[in-house]
GUTIDREN-530219 format. One record per atom (N, C-alpha, C): z, y, x; residue number from 1. Coordinates in steps of 0.001 Angstrom, whole numbers, plus 524288, in hexadecimal, padded with zeros to 5 digits. Layout:
// GUTIDREN-530219
Z;Y;X;NUM
...
***
This chain:
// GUTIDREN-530219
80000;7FB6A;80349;1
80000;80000;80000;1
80000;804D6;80376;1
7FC4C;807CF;80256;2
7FB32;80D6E;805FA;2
7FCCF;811DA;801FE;2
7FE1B;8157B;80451;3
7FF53;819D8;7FDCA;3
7FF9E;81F18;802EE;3
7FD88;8224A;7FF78;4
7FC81;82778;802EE;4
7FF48;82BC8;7FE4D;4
800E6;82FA0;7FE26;5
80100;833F0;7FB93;5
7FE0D;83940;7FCDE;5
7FB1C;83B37;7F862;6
7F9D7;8425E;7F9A9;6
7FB25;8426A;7F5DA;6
7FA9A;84860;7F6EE;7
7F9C7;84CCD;7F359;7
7F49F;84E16;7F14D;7
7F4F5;84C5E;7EC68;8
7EE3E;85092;7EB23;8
7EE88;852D0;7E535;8
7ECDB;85726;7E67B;9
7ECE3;85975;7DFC1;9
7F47D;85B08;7DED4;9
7F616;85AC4;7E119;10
7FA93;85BAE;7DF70;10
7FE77;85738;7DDD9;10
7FB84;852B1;7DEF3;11
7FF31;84C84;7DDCA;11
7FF29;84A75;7E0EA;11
803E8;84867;7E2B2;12
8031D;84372;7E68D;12
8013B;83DCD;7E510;12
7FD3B;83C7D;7E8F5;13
7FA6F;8384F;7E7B4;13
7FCC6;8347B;7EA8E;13
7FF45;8304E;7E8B2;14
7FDF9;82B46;7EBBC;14
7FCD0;825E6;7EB59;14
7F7F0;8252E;7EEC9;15
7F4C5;82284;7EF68;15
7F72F;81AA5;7F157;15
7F645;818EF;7EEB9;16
7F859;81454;7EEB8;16
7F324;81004;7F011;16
7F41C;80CFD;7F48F;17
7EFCE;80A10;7F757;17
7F18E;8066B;7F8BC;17
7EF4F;80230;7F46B;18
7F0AC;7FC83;7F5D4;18
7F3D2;7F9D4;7F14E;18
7F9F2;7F611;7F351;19
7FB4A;7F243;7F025;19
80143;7F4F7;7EFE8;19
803B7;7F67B;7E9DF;20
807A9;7FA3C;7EA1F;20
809A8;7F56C;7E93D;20
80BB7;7EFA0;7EC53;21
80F3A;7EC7B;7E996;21
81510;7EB6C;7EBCB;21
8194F;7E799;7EAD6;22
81D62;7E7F1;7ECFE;22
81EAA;7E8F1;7F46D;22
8191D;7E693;7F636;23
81BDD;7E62E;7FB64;23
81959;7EB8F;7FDEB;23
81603;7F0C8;7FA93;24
815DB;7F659;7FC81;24
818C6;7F87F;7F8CB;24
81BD3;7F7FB;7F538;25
81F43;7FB91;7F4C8;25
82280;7FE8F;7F820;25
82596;7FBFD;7FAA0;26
827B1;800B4;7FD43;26
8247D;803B8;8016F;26
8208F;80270;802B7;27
81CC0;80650;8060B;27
81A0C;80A08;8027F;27
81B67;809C0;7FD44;28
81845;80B26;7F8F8;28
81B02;81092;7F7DF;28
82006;80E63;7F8A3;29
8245C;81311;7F651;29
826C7;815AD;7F9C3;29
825FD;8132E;7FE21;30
82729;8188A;803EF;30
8221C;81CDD;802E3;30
81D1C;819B4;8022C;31
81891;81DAD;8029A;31
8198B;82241;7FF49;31
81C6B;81F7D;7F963;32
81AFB;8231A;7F4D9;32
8216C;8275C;7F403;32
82346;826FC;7F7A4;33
827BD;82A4C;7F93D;33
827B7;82F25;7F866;33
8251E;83221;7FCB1;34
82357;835DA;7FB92;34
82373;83A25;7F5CE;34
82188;83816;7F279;35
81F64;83715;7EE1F;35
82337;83A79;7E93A;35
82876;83804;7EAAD;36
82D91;83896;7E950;36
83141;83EA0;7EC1F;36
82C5B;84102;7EF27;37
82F49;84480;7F2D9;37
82DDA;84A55;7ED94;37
82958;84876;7EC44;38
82523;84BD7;7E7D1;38
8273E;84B4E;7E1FE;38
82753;8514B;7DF5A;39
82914;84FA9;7DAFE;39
82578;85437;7D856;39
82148;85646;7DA51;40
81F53;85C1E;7D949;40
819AB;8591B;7D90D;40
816FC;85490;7D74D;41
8114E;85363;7D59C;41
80FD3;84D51;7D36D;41
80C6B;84CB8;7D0D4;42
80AC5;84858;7CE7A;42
80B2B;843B0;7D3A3;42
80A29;83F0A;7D24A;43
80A32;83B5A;7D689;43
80580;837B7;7D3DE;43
80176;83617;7D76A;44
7FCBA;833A5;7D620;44
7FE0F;82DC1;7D927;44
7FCE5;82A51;7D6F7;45
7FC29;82603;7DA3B;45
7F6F6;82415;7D8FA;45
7F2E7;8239C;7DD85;46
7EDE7;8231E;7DCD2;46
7EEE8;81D7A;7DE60;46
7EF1B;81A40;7DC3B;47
7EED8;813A7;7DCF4;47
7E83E;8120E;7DCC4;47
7E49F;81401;7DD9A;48
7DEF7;812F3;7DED4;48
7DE39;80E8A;7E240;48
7E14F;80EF8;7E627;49
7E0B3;809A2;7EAA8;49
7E55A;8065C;7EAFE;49
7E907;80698;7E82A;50
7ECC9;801D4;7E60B;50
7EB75;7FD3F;7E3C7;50
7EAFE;7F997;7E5AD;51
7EAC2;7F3E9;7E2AA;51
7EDFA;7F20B;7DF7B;51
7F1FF;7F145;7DEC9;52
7F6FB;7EF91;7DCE5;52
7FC19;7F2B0;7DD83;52
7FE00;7F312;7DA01;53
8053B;7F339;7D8F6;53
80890;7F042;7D66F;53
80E73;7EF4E;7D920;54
8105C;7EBF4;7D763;54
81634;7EEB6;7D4A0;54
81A2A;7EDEA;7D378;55
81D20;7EE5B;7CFF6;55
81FCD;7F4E0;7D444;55
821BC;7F195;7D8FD;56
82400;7F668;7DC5E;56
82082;7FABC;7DCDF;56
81BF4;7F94B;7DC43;57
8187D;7FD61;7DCBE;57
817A6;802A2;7D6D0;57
81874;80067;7D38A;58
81935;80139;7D02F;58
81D19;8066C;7D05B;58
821FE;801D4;7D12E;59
826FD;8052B;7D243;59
82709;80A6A;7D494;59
82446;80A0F;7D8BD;60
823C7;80EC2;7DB1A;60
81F05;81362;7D929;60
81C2C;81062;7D525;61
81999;814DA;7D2D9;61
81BC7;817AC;7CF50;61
820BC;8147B;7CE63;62
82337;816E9;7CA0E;62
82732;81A28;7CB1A;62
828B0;81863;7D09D;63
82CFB;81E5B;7D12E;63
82A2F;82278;7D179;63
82578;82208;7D3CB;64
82188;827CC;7D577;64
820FA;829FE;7D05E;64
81FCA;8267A;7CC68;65
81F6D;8275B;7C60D;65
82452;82A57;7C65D;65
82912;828D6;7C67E;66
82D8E;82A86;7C5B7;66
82E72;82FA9;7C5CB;66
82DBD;8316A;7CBC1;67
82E48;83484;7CF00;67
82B50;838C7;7CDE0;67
82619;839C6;7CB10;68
822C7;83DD4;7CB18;68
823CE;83EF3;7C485;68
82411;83A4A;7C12D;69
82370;83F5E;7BD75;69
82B36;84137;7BCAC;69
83050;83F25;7BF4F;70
832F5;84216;7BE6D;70
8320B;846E9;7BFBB;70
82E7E;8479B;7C3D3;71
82D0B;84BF9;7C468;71
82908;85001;7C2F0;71
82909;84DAD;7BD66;72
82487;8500D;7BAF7;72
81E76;84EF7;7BB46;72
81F79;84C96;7BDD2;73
81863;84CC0;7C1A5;73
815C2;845BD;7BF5D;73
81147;84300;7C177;74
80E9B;84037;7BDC8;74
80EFF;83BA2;7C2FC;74
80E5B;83787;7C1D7;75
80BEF;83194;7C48A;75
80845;8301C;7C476;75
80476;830CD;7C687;76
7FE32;82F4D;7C552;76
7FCC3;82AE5;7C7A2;76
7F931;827B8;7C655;77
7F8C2;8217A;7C78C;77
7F2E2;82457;7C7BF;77
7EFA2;822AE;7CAF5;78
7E954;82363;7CCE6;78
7E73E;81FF5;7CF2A;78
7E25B;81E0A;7CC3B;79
7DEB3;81BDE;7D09C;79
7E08E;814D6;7CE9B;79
7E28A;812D5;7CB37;80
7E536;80D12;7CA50;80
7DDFF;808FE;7C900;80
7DFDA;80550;7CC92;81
7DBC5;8012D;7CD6A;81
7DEEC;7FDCE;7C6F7;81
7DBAC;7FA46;7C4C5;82
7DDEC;7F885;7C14C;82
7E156;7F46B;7C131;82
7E2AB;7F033;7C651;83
7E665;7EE13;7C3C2;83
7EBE6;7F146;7C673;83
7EC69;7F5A2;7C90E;84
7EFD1;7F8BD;7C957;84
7F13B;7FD54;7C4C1;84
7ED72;7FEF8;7C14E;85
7EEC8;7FFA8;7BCCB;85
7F054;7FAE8;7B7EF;85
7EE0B;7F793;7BA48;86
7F204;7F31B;7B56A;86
7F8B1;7F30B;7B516;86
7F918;7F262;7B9C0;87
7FEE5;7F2D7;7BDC5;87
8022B;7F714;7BAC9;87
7FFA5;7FC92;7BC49;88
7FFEF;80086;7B92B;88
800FF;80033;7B0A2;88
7FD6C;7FD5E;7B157;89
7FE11;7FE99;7AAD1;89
800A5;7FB67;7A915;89
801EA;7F4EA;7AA44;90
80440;7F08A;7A834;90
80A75;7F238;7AA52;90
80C75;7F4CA;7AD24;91
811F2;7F79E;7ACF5;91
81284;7FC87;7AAF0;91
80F39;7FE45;7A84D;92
8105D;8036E;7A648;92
80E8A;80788;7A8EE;92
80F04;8075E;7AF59;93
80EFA;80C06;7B17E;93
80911;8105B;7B1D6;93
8056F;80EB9;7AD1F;94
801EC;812DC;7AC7C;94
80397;815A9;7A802;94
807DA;815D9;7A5FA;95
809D2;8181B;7A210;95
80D1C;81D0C;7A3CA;95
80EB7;81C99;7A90D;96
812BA;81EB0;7AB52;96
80F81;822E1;7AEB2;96
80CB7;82145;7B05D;97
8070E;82543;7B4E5;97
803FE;8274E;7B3DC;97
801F9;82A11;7B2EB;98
7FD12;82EAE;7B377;98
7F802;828D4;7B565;98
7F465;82999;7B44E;99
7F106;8263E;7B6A3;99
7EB1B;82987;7B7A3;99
7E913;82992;7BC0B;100
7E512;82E89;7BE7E;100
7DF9A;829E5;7C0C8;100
7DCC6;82A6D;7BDD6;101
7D88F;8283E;7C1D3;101
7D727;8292E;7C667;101
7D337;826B6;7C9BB;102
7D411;828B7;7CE3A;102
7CF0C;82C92;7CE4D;102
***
């Protein structure tokens, strides 16, 4: 799992590359650290080159979920290959996200 963050447009983007499953989680959630420092813009996760997520992975989309709109601000899911939007929809969590084509 590779994950980069910018800035563009005024949101932080981050870019998720590869397999978000139990054994990159925690490389997943050092990356997405940062993240948590920000409480002043939307947060995009462009999953375009993600293959899979697994439950922890999940988890951690959901604190970022957590984390941005207490702060008012939105969770955006971008760019979902389809059986990573299945993942997405058979737990609910496209109910919970903004969803942005790519």
């Amino acid at each position: 799992m590779d994950i980069t963050i910018n800035e563009q447009e005024g949101r932080l983007v981050i870019s998720l590359c590869g397999d978000l499953d139990n054994m990159a989680s925690s490389k997943a959630e050092a990356g997405i650290a940062p993240v948590f420092e920000r409480k002043d813009c939307d947060v995009v996760f462009d999953c375009s080159q993600m293959n899979y997520i697994s439950s922890s992975g999940l988890r951690i989309l959901l604190n970022v979920y957590k984390h941005t709109r207490s702060n008012g601000h939105e969770a955006i899911l971008k760019g979902l290959k389809n059986d990573v939007e299945e993942v997405f929809r058979l737990t609910g969590f496209l109910q919970l996200f903004k969803v942005e084509d790519v």
